[in-house]
C-alpha positions in Angstrom: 164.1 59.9 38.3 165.7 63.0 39.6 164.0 66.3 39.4 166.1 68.5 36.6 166.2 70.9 39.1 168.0 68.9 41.5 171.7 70.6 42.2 173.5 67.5 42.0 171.6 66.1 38.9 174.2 65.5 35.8 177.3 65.8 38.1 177.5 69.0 36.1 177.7 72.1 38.3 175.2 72.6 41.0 172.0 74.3 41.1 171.3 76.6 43.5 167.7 77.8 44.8 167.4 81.5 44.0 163.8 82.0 45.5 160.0 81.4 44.5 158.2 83.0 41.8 154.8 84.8 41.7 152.9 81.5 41.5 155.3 79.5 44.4 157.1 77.7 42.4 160.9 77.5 42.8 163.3 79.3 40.8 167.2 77.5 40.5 170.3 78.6 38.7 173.6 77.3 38.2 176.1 77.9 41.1 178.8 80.3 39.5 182.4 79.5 39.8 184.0 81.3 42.0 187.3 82.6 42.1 189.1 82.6 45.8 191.4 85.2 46.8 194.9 85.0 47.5 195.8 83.5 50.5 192.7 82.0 51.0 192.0 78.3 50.9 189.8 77.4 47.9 188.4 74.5 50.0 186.3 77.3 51.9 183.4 78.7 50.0 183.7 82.0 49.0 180.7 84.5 49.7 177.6 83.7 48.3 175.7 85.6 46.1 172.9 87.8 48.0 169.2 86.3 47.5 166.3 88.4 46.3 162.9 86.5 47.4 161.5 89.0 45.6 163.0 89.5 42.4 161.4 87.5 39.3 164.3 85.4 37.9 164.3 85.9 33.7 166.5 84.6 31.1 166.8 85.6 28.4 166.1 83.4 25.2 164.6 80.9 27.2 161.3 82.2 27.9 160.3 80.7 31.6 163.0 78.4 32.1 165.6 76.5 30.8 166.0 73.1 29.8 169.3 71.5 31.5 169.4 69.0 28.6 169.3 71.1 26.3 173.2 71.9 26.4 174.4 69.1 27.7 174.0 69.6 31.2 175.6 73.2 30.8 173.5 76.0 32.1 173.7 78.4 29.1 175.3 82.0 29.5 173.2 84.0 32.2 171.0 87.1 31.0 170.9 89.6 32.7 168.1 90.8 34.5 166.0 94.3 36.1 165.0 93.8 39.5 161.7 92.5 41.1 159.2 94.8 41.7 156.7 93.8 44.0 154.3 96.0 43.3 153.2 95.1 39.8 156.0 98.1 38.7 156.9 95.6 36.1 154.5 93.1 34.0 156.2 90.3 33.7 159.1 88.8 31.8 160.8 90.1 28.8 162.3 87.5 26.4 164.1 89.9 24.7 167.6 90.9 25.8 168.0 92.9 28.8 170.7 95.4 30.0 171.9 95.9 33.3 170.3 99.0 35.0 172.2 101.3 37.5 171.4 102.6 40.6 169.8 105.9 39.4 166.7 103.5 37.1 168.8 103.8 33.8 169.6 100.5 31.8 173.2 100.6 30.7 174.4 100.7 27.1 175.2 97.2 25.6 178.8 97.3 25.0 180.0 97.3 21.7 180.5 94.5 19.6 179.3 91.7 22.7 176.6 91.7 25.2 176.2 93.5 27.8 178.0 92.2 30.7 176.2 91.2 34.1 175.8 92.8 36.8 176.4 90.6 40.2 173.3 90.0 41.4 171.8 91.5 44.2 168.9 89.8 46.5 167.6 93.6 47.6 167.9 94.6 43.7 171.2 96.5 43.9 173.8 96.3 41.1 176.9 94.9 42.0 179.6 97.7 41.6 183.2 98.3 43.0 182.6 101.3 43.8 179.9 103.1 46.9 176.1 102.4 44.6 173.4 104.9 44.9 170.8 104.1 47.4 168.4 102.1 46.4 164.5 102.9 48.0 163.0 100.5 50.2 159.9 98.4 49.5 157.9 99.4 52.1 154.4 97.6 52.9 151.6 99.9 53.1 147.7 99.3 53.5 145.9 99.9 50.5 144.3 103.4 49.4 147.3 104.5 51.5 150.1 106.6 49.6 153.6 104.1 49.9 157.0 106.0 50.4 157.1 109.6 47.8 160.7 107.8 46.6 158.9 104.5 45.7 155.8 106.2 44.0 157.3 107.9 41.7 159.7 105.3 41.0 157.2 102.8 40.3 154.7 105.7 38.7 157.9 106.3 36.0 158.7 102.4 35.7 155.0 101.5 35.5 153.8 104.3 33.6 150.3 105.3 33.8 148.5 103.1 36.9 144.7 103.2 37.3 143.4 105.6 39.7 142.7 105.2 42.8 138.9 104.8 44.3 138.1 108.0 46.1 135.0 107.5 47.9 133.5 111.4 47.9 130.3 112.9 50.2 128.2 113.4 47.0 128.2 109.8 46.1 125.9 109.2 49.7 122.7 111.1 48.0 120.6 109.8 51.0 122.9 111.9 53.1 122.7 115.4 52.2 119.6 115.5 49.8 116.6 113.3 50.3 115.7 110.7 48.0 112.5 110.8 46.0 110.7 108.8 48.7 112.2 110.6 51.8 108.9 112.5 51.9 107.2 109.3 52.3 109.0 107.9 54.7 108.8 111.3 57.1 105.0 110.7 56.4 105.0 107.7 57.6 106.8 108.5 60.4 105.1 111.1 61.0 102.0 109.1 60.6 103.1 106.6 63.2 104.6 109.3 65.6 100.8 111.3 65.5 99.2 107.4 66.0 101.1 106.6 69.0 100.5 110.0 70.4 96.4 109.8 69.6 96.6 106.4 71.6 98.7 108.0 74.3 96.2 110.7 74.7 93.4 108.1 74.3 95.1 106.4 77.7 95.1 109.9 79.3 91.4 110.7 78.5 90.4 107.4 79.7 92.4 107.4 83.3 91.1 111.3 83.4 87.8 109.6 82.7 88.3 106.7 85.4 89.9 109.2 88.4 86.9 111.6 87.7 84.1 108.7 88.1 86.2 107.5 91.2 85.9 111.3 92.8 82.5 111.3 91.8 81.3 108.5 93.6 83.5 108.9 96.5 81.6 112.1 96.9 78.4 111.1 95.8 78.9 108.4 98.8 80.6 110.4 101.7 78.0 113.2 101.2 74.8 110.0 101.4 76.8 109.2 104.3 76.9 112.7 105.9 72.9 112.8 105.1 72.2 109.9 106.7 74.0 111.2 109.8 72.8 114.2 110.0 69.0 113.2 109.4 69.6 110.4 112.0 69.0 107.6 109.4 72.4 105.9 109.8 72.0 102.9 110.8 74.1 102.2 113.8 74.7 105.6 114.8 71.8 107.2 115.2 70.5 108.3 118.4 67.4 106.1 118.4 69.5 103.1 117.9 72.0 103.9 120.9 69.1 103.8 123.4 67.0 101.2 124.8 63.5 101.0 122.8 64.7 103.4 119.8 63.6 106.5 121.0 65.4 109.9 120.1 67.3 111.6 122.5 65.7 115.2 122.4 69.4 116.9 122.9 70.6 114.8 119.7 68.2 117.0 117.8 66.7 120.3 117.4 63.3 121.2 117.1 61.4 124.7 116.7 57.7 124.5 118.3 55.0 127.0 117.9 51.8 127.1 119.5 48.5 127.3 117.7 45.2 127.9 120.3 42.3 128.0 117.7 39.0 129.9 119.0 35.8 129.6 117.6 34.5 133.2 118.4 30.5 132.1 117.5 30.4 128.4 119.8 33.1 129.0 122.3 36.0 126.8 123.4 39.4 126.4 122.0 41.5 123.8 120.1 45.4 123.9 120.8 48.2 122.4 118.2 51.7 122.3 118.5 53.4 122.8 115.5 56.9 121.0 115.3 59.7 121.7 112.9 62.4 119.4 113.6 65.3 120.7 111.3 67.9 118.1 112.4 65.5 114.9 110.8 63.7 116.7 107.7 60.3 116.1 109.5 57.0 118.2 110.7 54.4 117.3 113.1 51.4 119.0 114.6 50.6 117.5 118.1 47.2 118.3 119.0 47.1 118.6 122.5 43.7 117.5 124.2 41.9 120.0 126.1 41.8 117.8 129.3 45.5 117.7 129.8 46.2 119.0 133.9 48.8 121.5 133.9 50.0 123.1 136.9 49.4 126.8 137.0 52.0 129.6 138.6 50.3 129.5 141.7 50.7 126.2 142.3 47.1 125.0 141.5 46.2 122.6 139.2 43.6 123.6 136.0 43.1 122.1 132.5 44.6 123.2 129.1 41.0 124.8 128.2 41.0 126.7 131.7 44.9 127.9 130.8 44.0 129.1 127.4 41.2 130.6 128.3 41.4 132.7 131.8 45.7 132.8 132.7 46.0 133.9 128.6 49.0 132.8 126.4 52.3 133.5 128.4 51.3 131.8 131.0 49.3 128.7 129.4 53.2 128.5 127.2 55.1 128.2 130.1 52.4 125.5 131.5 52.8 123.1 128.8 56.4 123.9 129.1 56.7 122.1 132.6 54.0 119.6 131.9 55.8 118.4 128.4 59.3 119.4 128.9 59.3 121.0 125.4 60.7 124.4 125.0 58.1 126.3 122.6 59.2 129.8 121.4 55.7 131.3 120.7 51.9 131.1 120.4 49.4 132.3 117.5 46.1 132.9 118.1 43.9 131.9 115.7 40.3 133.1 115.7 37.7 131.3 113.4 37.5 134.4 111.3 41.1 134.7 110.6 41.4 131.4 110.0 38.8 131.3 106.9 40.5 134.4 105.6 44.1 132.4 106.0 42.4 129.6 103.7 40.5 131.7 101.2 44.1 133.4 100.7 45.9 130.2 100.0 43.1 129.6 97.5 41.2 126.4 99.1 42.6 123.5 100.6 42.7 119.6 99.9 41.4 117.0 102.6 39.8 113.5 103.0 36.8 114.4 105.6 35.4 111.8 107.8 31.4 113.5 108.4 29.0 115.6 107.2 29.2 118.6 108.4 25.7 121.2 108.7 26.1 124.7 107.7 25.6 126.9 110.6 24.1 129.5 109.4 21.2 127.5 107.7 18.0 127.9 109.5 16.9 124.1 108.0 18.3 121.5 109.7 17.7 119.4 106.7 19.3 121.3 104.5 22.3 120.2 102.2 25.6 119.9 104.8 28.2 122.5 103.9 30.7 119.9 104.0 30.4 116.4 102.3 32.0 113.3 103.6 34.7 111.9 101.3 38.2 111.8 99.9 39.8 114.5 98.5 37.0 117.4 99.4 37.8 120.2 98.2 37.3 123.6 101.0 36.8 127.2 100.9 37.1 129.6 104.1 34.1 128.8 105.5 33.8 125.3 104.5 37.2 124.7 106.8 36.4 126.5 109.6 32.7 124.8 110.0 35.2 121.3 109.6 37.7 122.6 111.7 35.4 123.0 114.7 32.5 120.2 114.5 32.0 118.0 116.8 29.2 115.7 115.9 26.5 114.4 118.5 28.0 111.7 121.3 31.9 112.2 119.5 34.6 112.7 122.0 36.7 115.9 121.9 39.4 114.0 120.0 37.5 113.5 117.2 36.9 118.1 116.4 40.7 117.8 117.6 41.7 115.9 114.7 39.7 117.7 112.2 41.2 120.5 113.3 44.8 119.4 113.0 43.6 117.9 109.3 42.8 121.7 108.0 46.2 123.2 109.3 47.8 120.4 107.2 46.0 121.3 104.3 46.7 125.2 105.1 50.2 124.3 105.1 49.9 122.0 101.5 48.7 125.1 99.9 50.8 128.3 101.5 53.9 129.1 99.6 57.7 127.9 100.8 58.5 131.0 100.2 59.5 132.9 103.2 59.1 136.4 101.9 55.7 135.0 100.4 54.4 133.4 103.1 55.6 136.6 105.7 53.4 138.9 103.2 50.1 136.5 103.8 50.5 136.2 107.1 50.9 140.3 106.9 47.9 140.2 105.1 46.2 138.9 107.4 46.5 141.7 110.0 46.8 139.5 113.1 48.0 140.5 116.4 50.7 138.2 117.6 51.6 137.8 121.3 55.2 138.5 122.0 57.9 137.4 121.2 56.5 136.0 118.2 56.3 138.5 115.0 55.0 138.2 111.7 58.1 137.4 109.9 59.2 134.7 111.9 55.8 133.6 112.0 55.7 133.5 108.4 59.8 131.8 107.8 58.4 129.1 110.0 55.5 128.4 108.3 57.2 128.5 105.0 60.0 125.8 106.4 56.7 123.6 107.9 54.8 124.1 104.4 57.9 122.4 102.5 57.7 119.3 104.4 54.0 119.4 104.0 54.7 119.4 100.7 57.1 116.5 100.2 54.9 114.0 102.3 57.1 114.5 105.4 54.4 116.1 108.2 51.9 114.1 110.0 49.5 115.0 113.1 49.8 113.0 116.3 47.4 113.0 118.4 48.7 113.1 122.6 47.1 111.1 124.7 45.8 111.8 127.7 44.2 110.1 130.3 40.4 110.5 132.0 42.0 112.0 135.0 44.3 114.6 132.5 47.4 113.0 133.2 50.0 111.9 130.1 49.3 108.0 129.5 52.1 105.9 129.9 52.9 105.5 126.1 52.8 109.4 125.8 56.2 109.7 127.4 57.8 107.5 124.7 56.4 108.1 122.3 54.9 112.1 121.0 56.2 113.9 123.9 60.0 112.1 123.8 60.2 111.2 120.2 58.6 114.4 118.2 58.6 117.2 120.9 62.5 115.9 122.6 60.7 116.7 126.3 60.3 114.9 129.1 56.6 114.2 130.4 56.1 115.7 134.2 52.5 114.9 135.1 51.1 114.6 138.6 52.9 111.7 140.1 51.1 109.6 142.4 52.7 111.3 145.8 51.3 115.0 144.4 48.9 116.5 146.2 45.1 114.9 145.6 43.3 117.4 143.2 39.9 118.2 143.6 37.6 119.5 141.5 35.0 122.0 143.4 31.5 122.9 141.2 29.3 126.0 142.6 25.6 124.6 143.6 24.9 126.8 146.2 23.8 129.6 144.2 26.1 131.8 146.0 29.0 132.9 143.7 31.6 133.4 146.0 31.4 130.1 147.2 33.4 128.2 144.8 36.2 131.3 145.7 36.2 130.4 149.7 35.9 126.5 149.1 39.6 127.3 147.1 41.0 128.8 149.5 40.2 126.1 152.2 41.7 123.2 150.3 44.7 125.2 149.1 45.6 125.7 152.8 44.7 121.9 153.3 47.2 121.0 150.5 45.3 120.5 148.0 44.5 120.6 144.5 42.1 123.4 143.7 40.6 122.6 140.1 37.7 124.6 139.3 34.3 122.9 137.9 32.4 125.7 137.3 28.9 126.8 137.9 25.6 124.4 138.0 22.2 125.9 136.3 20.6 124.8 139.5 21.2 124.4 142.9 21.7 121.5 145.0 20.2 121.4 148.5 23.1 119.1 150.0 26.7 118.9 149.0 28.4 115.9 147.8 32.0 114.4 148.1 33.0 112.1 145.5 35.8 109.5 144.4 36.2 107.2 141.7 38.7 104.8 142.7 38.5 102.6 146.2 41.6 103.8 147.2 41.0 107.6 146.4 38.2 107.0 149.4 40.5 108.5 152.2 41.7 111.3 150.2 38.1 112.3 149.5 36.9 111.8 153.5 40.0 114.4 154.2 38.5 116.7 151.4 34.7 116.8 153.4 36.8 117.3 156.8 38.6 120.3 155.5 35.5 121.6 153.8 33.7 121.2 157.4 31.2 119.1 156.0 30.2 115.2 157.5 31.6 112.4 156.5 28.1 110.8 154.8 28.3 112.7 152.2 31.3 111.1 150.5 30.2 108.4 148.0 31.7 106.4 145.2 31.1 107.4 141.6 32.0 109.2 138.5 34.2 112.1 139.2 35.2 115.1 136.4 38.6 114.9 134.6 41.5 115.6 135.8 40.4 115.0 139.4 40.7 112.4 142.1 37.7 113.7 144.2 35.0 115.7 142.5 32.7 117.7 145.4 29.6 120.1 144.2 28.2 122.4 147.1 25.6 122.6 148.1 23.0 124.9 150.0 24.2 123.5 153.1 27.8 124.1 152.6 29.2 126.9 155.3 32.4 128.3 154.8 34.6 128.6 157.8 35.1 132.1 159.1 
């Protein structure tokens, strides 16, 4: 069945296809006869009548269409029609009659007595005139909310009338722009709140790493400055100087040591008792050395005499510069000490602390059984007197050791109790009123034993006792250990190639004796060491050696003393001496 539509449906005149309406459906009309001008063959089509794509066909009576079998396959009379407008200028079709409309937007008047006669058609919505038509304006395609061409505007705004406004979009209408909301406080509170959070645990990081680098420079200090101690008390191991030579000894010149020299003397039972105090400033430490009486030193004359025999008859200058040579020690001064100054020394530090080892007698008691002055025990407590009756006993078959000791045990308790101090400690020993030997004064006297009395105080002094040999020589641990180790000398004793010393005691009853039997064995080469005077006299003299091989050093010594031969024997000899001779009545110095 053919489509009604169909131009050749009928046989009746052709349809032609005008366009598409609104909806895309297509919109026909019946061709038009057309009339062919003269000369021109009707067999060629004449010009066809423009097409308007966009012009909304309407006819009149018949609504949306027409129905081509409605007239007997005769399109009925054509309406006319207003243009298309594509922009909604016009709402939809009229079924009412319409009237051609000129160029300038007015609909013509119908004429009278008919109906309005049609204008050609025009595809771009022109009316068909003979004569020029006013310009029609151009649809022009614009983007919405965009103002179209002024022409078109207002033609559609007077065809359409009245159009809904336009959307305008305006500042004011984005509250959250200009003027905060109700809840933009909140929200700057919050971030406010998170912006102060981050920045307490940013500063919480900063506190802690300030924390951590502040530890790190603590202990890096706390370490470099127990490293520093350590070398520069000589505790480290590896680099001290006891550990870089052969048996761990201390090289004296890898520390430095100030030495004093105490000679006590007991002014009521004679004889002296000689300390040397040591204040070694590069290890922390203090020592007293007592220093036996028996030790040989070697006088400026070349002759050799005991430390008791120094102290006593060259004086302290020249008894300093003895133990000088014999120790290798460089001591910068000597205190005298008498017994009386010493119990006014302890009485002013108010008593003294020691563990005594005997019982000692008061001197001045006139019972012998009487109650001792000083009792045996720990932790005896000692006034003046009490100290120096300690200081200087020496009990019944004891060796000379044995007072040294106690001795050296009451300076160490002096020291416990004087005051670090320097100023203090320079005003007691002021108080005192001693005479010092120069170079030694009473403040540097006092600084020193205000430097020695903080030692004594934190456990770091001891006494050491020297030892010495019968004969008065240094024994052979002596050089290792006190004299290198806590005095820094160098031990220079006899050696065995010195000359023999002998040891001459006055029997003759003749005191000049001793004085011409000197000079004889001085001028023989050797030793002169003087033995003092017997009670009695002897009626022969007497040549004597201790050792078998000392035997022809002491037959030399009769020789030179021009006495015989038989008289030299084997036996005990004093110390310090190889051969020990006593004159007797028959000894006759040369002339």
């Amino acid at each position: 069945m053919n489509d009604g539509y169909d131009a050749g449906y009928g046989g009746g005149d052709p349809y032609e296809l005008v366009g598409y309406d609104e909806y895309g459906r297509p919109v026909y009309r019946p061709a038009q006869a057309q009339t062919h001008p003269q000369g021109q063959d009707p067999a060629q089509p004449g010009p066809q009548q423009p097409y308007d794509p966009y012009a909304q066909q309407q006819y009149g009576q018949q609504g949306h269409g027409y129905d081509p079998y409605a007239t007997g396959g005769q399109p009925p009379a054509q309406q006319p029609y207003a243009p298309y407008d594509a922009y909604g200028s016009q709402t939809g079709y009229d079924t009412g009659q319409q009237y051609p409309a000129h160029g300038d937007g007015h609909v013509a008047a119908a004429p009278q007595g008919g109906l309005p006669t049609q204008a050609p058609y025009d595809p771009y919505g022109r009316a068909a005139t003979s004569g020029p038509q006013p310009r029609v304006p151009e649809q022009t395609t614009h983007i919405p909310q965009q103002a179209g061409p002024p022409e078109e505007t207002e033609a559609a705004a007077s065809a359409a009338g009245p159009a809904e406004p336009d959307r305008d979009y305006r500042t004011e209408q984005f509250a959250f722009v200009e003027e905060p909301a109700d809840d933009s406080e909140d929200v700057i509170d919050w971030m406010k709140f998170t912006e102060n959070r981050t920045e307490r645990r940013e500063e919480a990081r900063r506190r802690a790493r300030t924390r951590v680098v502040a530890l790190a420079v603590v202990l890096a200090l706390v370490v470099v400055g127990g490293v520093g101690y350590l070398w520069y008390a000589g505790k480290l191991p590896g680099l001290s100087s006891s550990d870089s030579e052969p048996g761990g000894t201390t090289a004296a010149g890898a520390q430095k040591r100030d030495v004093i020299a105490v000679h006590l003397h007991d002014t009521k039972g004679g004889g002296t008792s000689t300390a040397l105090l040591v204040d070694n400033t590069t290890t922390k430490r203090g020592t007293a050395v007592l220093v036996p009486n028996s030790l040989t030193l070697t006088s400026d004359d070349g002759t050799s005499t005991t430390l008791a025999k120094s102290v006593d008859d060259d004086g302290p200058d020249a008894t300093r510069t003895a133990l000088d040579t014999a120790l290798g020690t460089d001591i910068e001064g000597t205190w005298r000490l008498d017994t009386p100054y010493l119990q006014v020394l302890v009485d002013l530090v108010g008593t003294i602390d020691i563990d005594t080892d005997a019982d000692v007698p008061d001197p001045d008691a006139k019972d012998k059984g009487a109650t001792p002055l000083v009792r045996k025990g720990e932790g005896q407590t000692l006034s003046g007197k009490m100290a120096v009756a300690y200081a200087t006993h020496r009990g019944s078959g004891e060796a000379a050791d044995a007072q040294l000791q106690r001795f050296g045990q009451v300076l160490q308790g002096v020291l416990r109790k004087l005051s670090s101090d320097p100023q203090a400690a320079t005003t007691t020993i002021e108080t005192l009123g001693l005479i010092l030997d120069p170079p030694l004064t009473e403040k540097d006297l006092g600084s020193f034993l205000a430097g020695l009395s903080d030692l004594a105080k934190g456990g770091d002094f001891k006494t050491a006792l020297l030892p010495v040999e019968d004969d008065g020589r240094l024994s052979a641990g002596a050089g290792e250990g006190v004299v290198k180790d806590v005095l820094g000398g160098t031990a220079k004793s006899p050696d065995e190639d010195a000359a023999v010393s002998v040891s001459v005691r006055n029997a003759t009853g003749v005191e000049d004796r001793a004085g011409q039997a000197r000079v004889v064995l001085l001028n023989g080469g050797f030793t002169f060491l003087e033995g003092g005077t017997a009670s009695g006299t002897e009626a022969t003299s007497k040549v004597v050696y201790a050792e078998a091989a000392d035997k022809e050093d002491a037959v030399e010594v009769a020789k030179t003393l021009g006495l015989p031969t038989d008289s030299v024997t084997q036996g005990e000899v004093s110390a310090n001496a190889k051969v020990s001779v006593v004159l007797g009545r028959d000894y006759e110095p040369a002339s």
